[in-house]
LUMVO-159434 format. One line per 4 residues: for each residue x, y, z of C-alpha. Coordinates in pm, 1 decimal, decimal comma, padded with zeros to 6 digits. Layout:
X/Y/Z  ...
//
This chain:
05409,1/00253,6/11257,1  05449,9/-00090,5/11065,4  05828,8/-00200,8/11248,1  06030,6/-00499,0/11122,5
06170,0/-00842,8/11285,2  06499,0/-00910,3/11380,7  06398,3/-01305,7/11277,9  06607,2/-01455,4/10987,3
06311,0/-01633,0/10728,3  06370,2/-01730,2/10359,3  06223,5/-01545,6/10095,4  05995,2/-01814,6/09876,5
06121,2/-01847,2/09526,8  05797,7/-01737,7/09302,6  05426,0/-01714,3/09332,6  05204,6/-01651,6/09623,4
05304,3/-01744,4/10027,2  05105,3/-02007,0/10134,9  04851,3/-01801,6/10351,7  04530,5/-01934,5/10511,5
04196,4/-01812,1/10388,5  04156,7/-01593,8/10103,4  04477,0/-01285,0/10194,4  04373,0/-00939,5/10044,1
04670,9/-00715,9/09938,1  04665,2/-00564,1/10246,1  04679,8/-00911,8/10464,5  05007,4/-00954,8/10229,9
05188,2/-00633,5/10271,2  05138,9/-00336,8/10539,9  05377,6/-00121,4/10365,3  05234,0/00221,5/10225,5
05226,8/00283,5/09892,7  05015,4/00535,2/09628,1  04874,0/00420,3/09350,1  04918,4/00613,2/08984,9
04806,0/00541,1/08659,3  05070,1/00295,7/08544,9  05081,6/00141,6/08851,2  05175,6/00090,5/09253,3
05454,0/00339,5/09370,0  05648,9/00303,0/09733,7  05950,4/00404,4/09958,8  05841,0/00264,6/10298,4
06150,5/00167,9/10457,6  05963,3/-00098,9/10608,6  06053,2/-00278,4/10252,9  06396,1/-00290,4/10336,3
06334,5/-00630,1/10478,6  06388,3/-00900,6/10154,0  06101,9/-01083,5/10355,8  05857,0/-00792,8/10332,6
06013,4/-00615,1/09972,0  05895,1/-01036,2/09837,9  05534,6/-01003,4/09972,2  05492,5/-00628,7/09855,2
05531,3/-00764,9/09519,5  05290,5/-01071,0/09574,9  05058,3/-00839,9/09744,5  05025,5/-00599,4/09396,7
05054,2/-00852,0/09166,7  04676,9/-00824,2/09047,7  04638,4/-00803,7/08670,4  04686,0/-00461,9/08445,8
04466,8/-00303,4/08225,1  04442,4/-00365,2/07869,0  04280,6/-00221,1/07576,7  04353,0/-00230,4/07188,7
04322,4/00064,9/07050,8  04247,3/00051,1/06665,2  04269,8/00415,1/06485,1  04206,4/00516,7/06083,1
04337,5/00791,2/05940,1  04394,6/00960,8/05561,4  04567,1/01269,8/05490,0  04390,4/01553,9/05291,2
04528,7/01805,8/05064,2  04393,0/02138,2/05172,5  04447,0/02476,8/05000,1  04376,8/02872,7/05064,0
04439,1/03192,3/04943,8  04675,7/03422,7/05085,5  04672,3/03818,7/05011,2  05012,7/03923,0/05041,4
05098,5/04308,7/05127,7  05115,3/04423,8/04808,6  04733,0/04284,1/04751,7  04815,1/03993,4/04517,2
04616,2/03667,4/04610,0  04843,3/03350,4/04641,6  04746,6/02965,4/04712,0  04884,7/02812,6/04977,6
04884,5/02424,7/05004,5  04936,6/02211,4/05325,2  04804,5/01824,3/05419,0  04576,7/01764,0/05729,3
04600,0/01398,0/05931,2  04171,5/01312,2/05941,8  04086,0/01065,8/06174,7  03803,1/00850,7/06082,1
03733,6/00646,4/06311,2  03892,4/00572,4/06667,0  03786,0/00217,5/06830,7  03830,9/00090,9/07174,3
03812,3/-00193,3/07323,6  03865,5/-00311,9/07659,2  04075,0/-00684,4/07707,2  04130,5/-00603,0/08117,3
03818,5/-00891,8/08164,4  04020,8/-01136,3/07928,2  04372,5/-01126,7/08142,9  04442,3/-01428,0/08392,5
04390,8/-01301,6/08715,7  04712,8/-01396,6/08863,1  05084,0/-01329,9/08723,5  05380,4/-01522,3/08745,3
05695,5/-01371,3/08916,5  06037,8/-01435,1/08801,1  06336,8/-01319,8/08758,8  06482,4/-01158,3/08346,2
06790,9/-01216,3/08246,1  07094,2/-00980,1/08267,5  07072,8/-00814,9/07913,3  07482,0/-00797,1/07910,8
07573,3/-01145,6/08051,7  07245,1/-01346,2/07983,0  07315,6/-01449,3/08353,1  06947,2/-01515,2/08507,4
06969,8/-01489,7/08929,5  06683,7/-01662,0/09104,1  06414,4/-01416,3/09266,6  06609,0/-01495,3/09610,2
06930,1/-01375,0/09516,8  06775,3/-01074,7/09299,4  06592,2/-00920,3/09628,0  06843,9/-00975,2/09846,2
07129,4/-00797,6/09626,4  06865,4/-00523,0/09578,5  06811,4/-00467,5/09989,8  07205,5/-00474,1/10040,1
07293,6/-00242,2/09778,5  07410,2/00073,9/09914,8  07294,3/00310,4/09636,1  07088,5/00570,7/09824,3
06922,5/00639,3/09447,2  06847,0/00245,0/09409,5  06483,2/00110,8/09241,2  06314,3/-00209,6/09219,3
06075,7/-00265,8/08966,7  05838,9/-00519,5/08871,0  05677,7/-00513,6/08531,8  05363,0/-00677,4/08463,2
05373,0/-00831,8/08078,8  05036,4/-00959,9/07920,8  05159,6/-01255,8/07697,8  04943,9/-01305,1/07379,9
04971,8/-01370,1/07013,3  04956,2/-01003,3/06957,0  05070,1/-01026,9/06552,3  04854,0/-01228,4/06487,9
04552,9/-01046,4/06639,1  04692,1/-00671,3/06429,0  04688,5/-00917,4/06104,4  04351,5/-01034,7/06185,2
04184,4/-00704,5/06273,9  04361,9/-00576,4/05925,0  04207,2/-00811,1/05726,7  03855,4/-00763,6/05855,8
03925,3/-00375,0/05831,8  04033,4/-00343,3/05467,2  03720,6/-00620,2/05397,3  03496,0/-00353,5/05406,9
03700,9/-00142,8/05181,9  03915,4/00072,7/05403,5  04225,9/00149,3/05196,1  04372,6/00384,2/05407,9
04592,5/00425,0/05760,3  04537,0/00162,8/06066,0  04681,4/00157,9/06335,0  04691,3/-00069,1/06603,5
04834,8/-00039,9/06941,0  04789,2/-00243,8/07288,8  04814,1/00023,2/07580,9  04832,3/-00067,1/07909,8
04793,5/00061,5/08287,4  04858,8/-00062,7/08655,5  05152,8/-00230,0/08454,4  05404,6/-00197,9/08724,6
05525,0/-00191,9/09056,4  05826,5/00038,0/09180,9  06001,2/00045,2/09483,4  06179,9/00353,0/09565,1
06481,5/00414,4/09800,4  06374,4/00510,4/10157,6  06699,1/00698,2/10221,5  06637,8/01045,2/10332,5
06857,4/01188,3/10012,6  06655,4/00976,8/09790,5  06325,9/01086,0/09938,7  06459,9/01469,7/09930,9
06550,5/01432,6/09551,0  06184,2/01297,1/09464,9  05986,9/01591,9/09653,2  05818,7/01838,4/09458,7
05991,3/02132,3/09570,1  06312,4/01995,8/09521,3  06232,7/01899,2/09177,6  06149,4/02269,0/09111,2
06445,5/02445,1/09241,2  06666,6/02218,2/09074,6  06513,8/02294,9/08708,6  06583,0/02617,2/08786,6
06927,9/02638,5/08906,5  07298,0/02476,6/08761,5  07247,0/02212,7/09077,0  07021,5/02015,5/08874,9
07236,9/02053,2/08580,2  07528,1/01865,8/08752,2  07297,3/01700,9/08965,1  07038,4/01509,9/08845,7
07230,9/01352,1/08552,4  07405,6/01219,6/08849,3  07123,6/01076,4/08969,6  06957,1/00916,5/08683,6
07300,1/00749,0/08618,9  07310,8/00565,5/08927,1  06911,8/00455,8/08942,6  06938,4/00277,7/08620,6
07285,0/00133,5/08653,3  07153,2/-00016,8/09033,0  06779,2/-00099,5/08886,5  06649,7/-00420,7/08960,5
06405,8/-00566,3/08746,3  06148,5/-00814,6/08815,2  05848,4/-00968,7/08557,0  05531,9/-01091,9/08649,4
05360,6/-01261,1/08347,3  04971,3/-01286,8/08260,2  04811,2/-01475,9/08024,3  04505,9/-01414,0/07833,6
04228,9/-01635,6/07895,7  04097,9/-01631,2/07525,5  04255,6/-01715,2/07209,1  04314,5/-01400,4/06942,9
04078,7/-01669,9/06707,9  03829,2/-01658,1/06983,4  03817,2/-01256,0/07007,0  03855,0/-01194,0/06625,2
03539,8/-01407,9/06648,5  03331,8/-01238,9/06925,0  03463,9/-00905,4/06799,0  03433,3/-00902,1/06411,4
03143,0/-00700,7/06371,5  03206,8/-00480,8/06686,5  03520,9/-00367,7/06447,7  03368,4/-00303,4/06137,5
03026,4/-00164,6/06201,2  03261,5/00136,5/06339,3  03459,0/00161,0/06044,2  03408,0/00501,8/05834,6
03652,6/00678,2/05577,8  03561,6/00898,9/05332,2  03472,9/00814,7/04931,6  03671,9/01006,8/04691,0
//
């Protein structure tokens, strides 16, 4: 059972401790966490430490996943007859969303391998705490429903890239729908209370119950009120390591060759 140290040490402003060697993510951080889709999840009370909460964050701050996602669609009129009950034959008319064509691409082997952690600023005051002061209000909050989160942001000339792929799209005489979106995964890192309330409120069957009885009502509205008032929110920032010229480049004929709509 990972235990904690009585021992007073600083918690280092931003970026990686200064370990020897090359530290995995488990050298970093003993605390126990499960991994989901979006991300790294945990309530080990072991992170109650602002010492061990700061190296949790360093130790799963490897880069997300990125893809673009690049979809055409047109809608078609469609139309069929209807016998109504005294046997007279009506036409019925609705529209139908066609995809044609759904590309894919994956950017994950184009992001920076290491992010940069900092603090945002307080979207009400524009006050911006250092990463010190952030953890260390976090750990003394008394908030049994408290979160910290840490949100992983891929910084890139994204409207510049949708213009681009656009252009090269409608080259090839595609007139209709695109759409163009940038969806990511392992994007964040949350830390969840370790209180014993907090950890009762987040089971399964407890979760159940209370969609199915007036407690939740009352309840959970409760809840969710307090866990965003008390988040605390952390960035870490990745860059790209290739300009959207670059890609549009390398990727040009990738994009069109898959392009297909119909002729009218």
């Amino acid at each position: 059972m990972a235990t904690t140290t009585s021992e007073s040490r600083p918690v280092p402003p931003s970026g990686i401790p200064s370990l020897e060697g090359a530290p995995t993510g488990i050298d970093i951080s003993k605390a126990t966490f499960t991994r989901t889709d979006r991300g790294v999840e945990s309530q080990d009370a072991l992170l109650e430490d602002p010492f061990q909460l700061y190296r949790f964050f360093v130790a799963h701050n490897d880069k997300p996943q990125m893809h673009i996602l690049i979809t055409g669609t047109h809608v078609e009129k469609r139309s069929k007859e209807k016998r109504s009950g005294d046997g007279s034959i009506s036409t019925v008319y609705s529209k139908a969303k066609v995809c044609d064509f759904k590309i894919d691409l994956d950017l994950t082997s184009f992001i920076s391998p290491y992010g940069t952690i900092k603090t945002l600023p307080d979207p009400k005051t524009s006050n911006k705490l250092s990463l010190r002061e952030v953890i260390e209000q976090h750990i003394t909050e008394e908030n049994p429903f408290k979160e910290m989160h840490m949100k992983k942001k891929v910084s890139w000339d994204y409207e510049d890239l949708t213009r681009a792929i656009v252009h090269a799209i409608r080259s090839v005489n595609y007139r209709y729908k695109i759409e163009i979106s940038y969806p990511t995964s392992n994007n964040r890192v949350i830390v969840h209370s370790a209180s014993p309330l907090a950890q009762f409120m987040r089971s399964a069957w407890t979760k159940t119950f209370c969609g199915l009885s007036l407690v939740g009502i009352v309840f959970y509205p409760l809840r969710e009120y307090y866990k965003v008032v008390k988040d605390k929110n952390i960035q870490s920032e990745f860059h790209m390591t290739i300009s959207t010229a670059d890609f549009m480049r390398n990727s040009y004929w990738k994009i069109v060759d898959q392009v297909q709509f119909k002729n009218e």
